[in-house]
Phi, psi and omega in degrees: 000317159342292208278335163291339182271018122250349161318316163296248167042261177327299198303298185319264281242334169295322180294316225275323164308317157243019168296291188298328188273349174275011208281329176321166122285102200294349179274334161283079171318139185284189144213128182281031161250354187282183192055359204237183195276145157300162183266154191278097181189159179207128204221177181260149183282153202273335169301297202252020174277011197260345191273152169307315173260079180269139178320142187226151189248120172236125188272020191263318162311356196250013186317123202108291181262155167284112172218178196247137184248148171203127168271137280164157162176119171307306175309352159301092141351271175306346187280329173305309167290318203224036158282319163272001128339294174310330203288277211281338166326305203303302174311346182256050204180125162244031170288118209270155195232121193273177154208160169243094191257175232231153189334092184210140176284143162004286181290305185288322181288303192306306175314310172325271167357268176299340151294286206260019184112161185225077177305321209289107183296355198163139171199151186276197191227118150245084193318278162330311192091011189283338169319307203314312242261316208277350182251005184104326240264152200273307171213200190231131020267152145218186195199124201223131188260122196237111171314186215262357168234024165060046173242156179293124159257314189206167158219150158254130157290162169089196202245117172291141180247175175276000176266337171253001155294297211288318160293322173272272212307318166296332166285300187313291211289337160295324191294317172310303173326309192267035180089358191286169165229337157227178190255000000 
């Protein structure tokens, strides 16, 4: 009786063990930024970066507001995908929506922009990608929404759909709006 109650053990502690792991959602990635201050960078606005004195963007300025960041990029797909979204954010929303776009050239970012719309109050340039890299981000598109003391509330990996505008992001930015720190 004896030599089956650990073969039995084992096995319970093998279910119960994937049990806990399907419970996950395999589509979330964590980040160890949410809850934490957003990172520290300045970088030139994608409108003036070709000139020497280009307008430069510091999220140290946004200090005070509830605002929205979304990394980018023209050679995105997805990004491609998930523009007009952005697009009817910026009108439903007076949080303002930043972009970052991510190793991406000038000229192709600039093109992009003026074919499909410019949802975006301003977006830097991470030429390199080390913003990308100091924000976690795994690919493009993503999006992170950051409070009125510049700590990370949330991220999206992906592509904003109008189903995660309307559940996530817009419930999270009135409750910031009205003083909340989460949804």
């Amino acid at each position: 009786m004896m030599r089956f109650l650990l073969p039995l053990g084992v096995f319970l502690a093998i279910v119960i063990a994937l049990a806990a792991g399907l419970r996950h959602d395999p589509r979330e990635l964590p980040s160890s930024l949410v809850d934490k201050p957003a990172p520290a960078f300045v970088l030139p606005v994608l409108e003036t970066s070709a000139n020497a004195n280009a307008q430069k963007f510091d999220p140290a300025s946004l200090r005070g507001k509830v605002w929205v960041l979304n990394v980018w990029a023209s050679w995105c797909t997805a990004c491609r995908a998930e523009h007009p979204v952005l697009l009817g954010m910026a009108g439903q929303t007076q949080v303002p929506l930043y972009g970052l776009n991510y190793k991406d050239t000038r000229g192709a970012a600039l093109e992009w922009l003026q074919r499909m719309g410019d949802p975006y109050k301003a977006s830097a340039v991470d030429a390199d990608g080390r913003v990308g890299i100091d924000l976690g981000v795994y690919g493009v598109p993503e999006t992170f929404i950051i409070d009125a003391a510049g700590v990370v509330r949330y991220r999206q990996v992906g592509p904003v759909t109008q189903q995660v505008l309307e559940q996530k992001l817009l419930p999270l930015l009135k409750s910031l709006e009205n003083g909340g720190s989460r949804a």
